[in-house]
C-alpha positions as CSV (number, residue, x, y, z in Angstrom):
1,X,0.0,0.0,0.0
2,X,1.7,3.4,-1.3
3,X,2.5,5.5,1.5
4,X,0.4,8.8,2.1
5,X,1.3,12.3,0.5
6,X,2.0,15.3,2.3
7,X,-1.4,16.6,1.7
8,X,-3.2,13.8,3.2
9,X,-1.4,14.0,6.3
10,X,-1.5,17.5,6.8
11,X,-4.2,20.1,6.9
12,X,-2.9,23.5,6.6
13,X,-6.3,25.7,7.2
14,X,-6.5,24.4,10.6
15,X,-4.6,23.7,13.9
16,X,-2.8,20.6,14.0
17,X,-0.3,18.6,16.0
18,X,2.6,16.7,14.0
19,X,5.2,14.5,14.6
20,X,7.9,15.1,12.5
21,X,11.1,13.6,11.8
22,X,14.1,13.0,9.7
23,X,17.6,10.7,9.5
24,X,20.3,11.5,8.0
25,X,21.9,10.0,5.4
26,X,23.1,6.3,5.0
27,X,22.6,5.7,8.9
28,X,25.7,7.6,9.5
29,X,26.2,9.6,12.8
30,X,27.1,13.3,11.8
31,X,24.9,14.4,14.7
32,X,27.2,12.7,17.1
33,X,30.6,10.5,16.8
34,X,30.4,9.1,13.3
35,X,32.0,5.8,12.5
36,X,33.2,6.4,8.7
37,X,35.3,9.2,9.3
38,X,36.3,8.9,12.7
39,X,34.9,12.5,13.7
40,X,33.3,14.0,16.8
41,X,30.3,15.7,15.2
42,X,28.0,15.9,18.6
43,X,28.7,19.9,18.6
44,X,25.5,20.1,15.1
45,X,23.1,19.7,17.7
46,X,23.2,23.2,19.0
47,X,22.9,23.7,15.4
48,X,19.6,21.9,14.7
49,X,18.3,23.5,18.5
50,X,19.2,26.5,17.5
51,X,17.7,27.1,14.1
52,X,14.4,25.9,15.5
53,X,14.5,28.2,18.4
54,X,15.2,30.8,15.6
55,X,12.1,29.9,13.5
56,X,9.9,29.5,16.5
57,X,10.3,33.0,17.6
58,X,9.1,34.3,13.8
59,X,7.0,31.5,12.3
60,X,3.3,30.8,13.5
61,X,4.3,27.5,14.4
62,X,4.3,25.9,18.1
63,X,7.2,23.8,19.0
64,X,6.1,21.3,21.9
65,X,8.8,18.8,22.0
66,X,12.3,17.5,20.1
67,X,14.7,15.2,20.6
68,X,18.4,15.2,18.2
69,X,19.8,12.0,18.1
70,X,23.4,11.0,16.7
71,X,22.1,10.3,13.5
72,X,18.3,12.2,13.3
73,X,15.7,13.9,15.2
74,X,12.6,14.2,16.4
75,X,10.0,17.2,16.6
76,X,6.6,17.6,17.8
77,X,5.0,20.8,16.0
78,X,1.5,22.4,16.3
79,X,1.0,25.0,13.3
80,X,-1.2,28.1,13.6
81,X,-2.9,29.0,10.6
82,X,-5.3,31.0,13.1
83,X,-2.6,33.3,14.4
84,X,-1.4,34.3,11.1
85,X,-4.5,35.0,10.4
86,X,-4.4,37.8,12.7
87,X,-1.4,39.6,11.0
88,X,-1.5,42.6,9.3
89,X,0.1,42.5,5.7
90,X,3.3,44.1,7.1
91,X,3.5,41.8,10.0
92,X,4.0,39.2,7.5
93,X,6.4,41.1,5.5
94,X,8.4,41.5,8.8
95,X,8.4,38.2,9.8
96,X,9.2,36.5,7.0
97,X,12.1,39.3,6.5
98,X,13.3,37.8,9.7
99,X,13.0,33.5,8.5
100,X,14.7,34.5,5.3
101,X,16.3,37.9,5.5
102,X,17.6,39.6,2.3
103,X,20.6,41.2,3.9
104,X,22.6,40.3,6.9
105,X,24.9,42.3,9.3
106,X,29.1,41.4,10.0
107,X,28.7,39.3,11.9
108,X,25.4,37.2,10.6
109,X,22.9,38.5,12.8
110,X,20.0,40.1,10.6
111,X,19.1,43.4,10.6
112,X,15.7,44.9,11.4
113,X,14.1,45.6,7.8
114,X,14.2,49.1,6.1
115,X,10.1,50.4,4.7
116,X,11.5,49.9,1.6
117,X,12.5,46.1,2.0
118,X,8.8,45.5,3.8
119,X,7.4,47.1,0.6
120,X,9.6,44.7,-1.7
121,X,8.0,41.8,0.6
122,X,4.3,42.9,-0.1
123,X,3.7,41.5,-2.9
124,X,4.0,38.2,-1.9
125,X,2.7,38.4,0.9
126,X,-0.1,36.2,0.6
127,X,2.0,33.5,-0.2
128,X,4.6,34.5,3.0
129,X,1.4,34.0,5.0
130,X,0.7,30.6,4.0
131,X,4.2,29.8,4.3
132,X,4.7,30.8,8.1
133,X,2.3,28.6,9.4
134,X,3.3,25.7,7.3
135,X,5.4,22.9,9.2
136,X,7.1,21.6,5.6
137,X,8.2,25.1,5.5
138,X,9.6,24.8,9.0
139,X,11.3,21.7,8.3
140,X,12.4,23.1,5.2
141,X,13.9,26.1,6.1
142,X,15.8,24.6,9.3
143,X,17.2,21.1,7.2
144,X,18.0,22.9,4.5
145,X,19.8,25.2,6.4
146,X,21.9,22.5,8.6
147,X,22.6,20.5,5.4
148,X,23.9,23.7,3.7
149,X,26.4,24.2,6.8
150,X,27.7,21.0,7.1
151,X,28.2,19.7,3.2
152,X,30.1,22.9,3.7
153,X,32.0,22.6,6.7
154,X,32.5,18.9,5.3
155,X,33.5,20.6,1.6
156,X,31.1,17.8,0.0
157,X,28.1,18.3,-2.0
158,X,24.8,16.2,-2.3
159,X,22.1,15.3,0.3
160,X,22.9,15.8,3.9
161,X,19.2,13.9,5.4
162,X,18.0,11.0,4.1
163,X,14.9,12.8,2.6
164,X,12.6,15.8,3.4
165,X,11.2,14.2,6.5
166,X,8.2,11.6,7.5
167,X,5.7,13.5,9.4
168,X,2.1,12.0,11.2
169,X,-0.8,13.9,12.5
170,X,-1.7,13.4,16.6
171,X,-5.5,13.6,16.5
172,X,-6.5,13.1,20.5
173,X,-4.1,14.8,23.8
174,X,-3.6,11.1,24.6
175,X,-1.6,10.9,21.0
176,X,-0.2,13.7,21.8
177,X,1.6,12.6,25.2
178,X,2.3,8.9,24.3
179,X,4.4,10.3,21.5
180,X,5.8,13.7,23.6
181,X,7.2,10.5,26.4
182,X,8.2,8.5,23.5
183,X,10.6,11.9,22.0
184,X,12.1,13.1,25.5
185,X,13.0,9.2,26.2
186,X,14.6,8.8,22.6
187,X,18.0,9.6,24.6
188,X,17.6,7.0,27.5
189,X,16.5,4.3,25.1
190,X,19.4,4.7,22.8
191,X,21.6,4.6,25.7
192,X,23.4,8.1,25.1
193,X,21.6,9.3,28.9
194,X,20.4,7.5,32.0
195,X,18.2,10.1,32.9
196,X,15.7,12.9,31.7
197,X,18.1,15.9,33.4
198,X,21.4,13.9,31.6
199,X,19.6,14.0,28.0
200,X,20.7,17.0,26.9
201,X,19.5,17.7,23.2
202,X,15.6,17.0,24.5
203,X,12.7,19.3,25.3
204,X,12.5,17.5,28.6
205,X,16.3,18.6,29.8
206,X,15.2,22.4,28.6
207,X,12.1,22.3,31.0
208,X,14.4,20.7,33.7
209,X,16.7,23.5,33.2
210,X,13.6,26.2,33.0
211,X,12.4,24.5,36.0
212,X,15.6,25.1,37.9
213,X,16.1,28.6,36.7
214,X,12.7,29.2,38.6
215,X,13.1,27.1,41.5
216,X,16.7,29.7,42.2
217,X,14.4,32.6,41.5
218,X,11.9,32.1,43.7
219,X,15.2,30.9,46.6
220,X,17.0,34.0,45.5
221,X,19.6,32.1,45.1
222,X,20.4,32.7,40.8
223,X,20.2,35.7,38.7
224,X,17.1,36.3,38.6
225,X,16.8,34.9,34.8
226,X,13.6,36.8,33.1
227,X,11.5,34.5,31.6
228,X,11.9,34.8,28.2
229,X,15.4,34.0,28.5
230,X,14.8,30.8,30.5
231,X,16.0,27.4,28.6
232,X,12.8,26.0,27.9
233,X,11.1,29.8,27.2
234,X,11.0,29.3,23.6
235,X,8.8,25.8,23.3
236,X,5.5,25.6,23.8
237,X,4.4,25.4,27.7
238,X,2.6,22.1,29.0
239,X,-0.3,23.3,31.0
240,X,-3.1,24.0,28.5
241,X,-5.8,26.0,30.5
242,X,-9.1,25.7,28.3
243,X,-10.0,28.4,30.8
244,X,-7.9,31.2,28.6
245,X,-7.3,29.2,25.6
246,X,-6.1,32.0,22.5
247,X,-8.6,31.9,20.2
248,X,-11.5,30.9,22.2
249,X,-13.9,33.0,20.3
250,X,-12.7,32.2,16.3
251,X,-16.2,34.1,15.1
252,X,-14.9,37.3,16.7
253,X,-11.6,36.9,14.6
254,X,-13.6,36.3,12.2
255,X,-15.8,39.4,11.7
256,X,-12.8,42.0,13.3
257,X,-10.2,43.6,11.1
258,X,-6.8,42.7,11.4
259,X,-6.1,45.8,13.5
260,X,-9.0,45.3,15.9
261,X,-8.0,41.3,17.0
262,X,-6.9,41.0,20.2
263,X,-3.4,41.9,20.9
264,X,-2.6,39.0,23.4
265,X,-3.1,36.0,20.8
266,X,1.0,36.2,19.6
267,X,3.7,37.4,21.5
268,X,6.0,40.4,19.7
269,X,8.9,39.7,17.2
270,X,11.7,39.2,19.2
271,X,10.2,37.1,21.5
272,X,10.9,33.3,22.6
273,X,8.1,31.8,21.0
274,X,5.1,33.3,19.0
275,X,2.2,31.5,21.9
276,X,1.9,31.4,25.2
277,X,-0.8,28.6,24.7
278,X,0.2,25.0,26.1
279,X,-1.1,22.0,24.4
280,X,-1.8,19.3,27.6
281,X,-3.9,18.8,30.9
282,X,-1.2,18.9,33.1
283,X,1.6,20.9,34.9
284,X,5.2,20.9,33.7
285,X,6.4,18.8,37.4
286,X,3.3,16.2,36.1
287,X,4.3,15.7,32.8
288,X,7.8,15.4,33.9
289,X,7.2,12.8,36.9
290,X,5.1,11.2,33.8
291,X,8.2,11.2,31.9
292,X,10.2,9.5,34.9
293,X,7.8,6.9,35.1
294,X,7.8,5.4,31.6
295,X,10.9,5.5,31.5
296,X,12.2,3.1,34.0
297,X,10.2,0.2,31.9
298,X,12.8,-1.6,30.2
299,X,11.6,-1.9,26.3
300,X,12.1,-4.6,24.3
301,X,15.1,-4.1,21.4
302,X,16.0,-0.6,23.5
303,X,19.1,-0.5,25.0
304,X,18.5,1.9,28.4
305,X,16.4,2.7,30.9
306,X,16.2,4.9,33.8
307,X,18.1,3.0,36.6
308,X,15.1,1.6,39.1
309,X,16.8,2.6,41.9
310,X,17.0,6.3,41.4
311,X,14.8,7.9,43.3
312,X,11.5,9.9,41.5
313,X,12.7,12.9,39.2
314,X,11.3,15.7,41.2
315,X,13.0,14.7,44.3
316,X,16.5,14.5,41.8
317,X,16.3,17.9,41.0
318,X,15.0,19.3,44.3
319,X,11.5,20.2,43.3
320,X,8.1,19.4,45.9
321,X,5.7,17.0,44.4
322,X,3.2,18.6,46.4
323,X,0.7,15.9,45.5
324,X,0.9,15.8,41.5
325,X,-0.9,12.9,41.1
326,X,-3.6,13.5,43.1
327,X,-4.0,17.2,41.6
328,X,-3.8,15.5,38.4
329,X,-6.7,12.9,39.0
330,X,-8.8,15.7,40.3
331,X,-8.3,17.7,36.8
332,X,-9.8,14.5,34.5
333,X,-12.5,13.9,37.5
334,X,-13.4,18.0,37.4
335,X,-13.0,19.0,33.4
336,X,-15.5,17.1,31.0
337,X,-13.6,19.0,28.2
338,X,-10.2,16.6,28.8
339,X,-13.0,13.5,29.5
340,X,-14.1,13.6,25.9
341,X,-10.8,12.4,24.3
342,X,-11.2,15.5,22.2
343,X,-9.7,15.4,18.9
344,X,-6.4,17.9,17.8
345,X,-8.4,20.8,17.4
346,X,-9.8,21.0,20.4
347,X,-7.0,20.0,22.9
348,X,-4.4,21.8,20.9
């Protein structure tokens, strides 16, 4: 049976959640220490983290979870075709100056656009809409630009990933976690990590690390790290409050100008991420005590585990459970809306 196409997988006129991922080529390791060459490559892994942090802060696009392995990656990405939406004509034009800018400064960082290069962009504009909320563009614009840099660090031309990538929709929250577990644990069952905190190229180690950086604000013990700066500040957050969901009201989008939609729905360019909207019915010390649980279960053809011994993840890194599973039972018992197994849409 032939495989799906792109378009039956993906629905670009509405909010989706997608697993996405991609290998590079041959099976060789040239995210980590590759075996044909004898080289040390684990130092592209900052480059794939860092290219998506960079699109995340521009595109329409939510970035809930990743994992880079030695030799390909993992990344869990919610598109936002009703933010975009929202954008004014030259919001577009500035945001897609900054994915693909048409001039750089020295030193690579790109500049803010002149009117004139925002007038150039207009034109297209429509098109630069469709484009910013489109996850083959994401993956497009952050592989291509990894492949470029190492073929050219390497001085060798041709394909640098195995293919564009394989991508499949999560249609229910319960999708949605199993395969969010199943990317922060990629590290621990490939043996490269023994725990969460140790697995450093995950989304789980960035909300460790956010975690911490909050835990030494509220001790006054750090540097008092704002929150946009914080290590997991530019993926998506876990707790999705259907309370203040973005977007609650899409009729009033609807029927408003551009100008007159509320101001709240995307965060500023420059920011961490383009949402503040979380995508499951938990807390971040939940879903990461979650995390610790499955993976101490030993899977079958997977070389590691977290140790059984160790004790719970919270307690590692010095956080209070203050009760997590309890508060967590009371959340399905209390809120029909997570009872329903809703479908993408309405949990993301």
């Amino acid at each position: 049976m032939p495989a799906k196409t792109r378009s039956e997988i993906v629905s670009y006129d509405e909010v989706g959640v997608y697993h996405c991922w991609n290998r590079v080529v041959r099976r060789r390791h040239l995210f980590g220490m590759d075996g044909v060459t004898g080289k040390d490559f684990s130092y592209r892994k900052e480059w794939v983290r860092e290219r998506f942090r960079q699109l995340a802060g521009v595109m329409a696009i939510d970035v809930l979870d990743y994992a880079i392995l030695d030799n390909h990656l993992h990344i869990i990405l919610r598109n936002r075709p009703d933010v975009v939406r929202t954008w004014s004509d030259e919001e577009v034009a500035r945001r897609w100056w900054f994915v693909c800018p048409m001039r750089r400064n020295e030193d690579g960082t790109t500049p803010a656009p002149k009117p004139c290069e925002i007038g150039l962009l207009l034109p297209d504009v429509n098109e630069f809409r469709r484009r910013l909320s489109d996850i083959s563009w994401m993956m497009r614009l952050a592989c291509q630009t990894i492949a470029w840099r190492a073929n050219r660090e390497d001085d060798v031309d041709g394909r640098f990933f195995a293919k564009r990538f394989d991508c499949k929709r999560l249609k229910t929250w319960e999708a949605v976690l199993a395969c969010s577990i199943y990317v922060n644990l990629n590290w621990i069952h490939a043996g490269l990590a023994k725990t969460p905190e140790q697995s450093r190229f995950t989304a789980a180690y960035d909300r460790i690390r956010g975690r911490w950086q909050e835990v030494g604000d509220e001790m006054g013990n750090s540097e008092n790290v704002p929150p946009h700066d914080q290590a997991d500040a530019w993926l998506a957050p876990i707790y999705l409050d259907d309370r203040s969901q973005e977007l609650e009201n899409a009729e009033a989008i609807n029927t408003t100008t551009r100008d007159e939609a509320p101001q709240s729905i995307c965060n500023p360019i420059g920011a961490s991420r383009v949402t503040n909207k979380g995508f499951l019915p938990m807390t971040r010390d939940q879903y990461l005590a979650l995390v610790d649980a499955f993976g101490r279960i030993v899977r079958e053809g997977k070389r590691g585990a977290i140790p059984a011994e160790l004790p719970p993840i919270l307690e590692r890194i010095k956080i209070t459970p203050r009760g997590w599973i309890d508060n967590l039972l009371q959340l399905f018992r209390t809120n029909s809306h997570w009872r329903a197994s809703p479908v993408v849409g309405d949990c993301c």
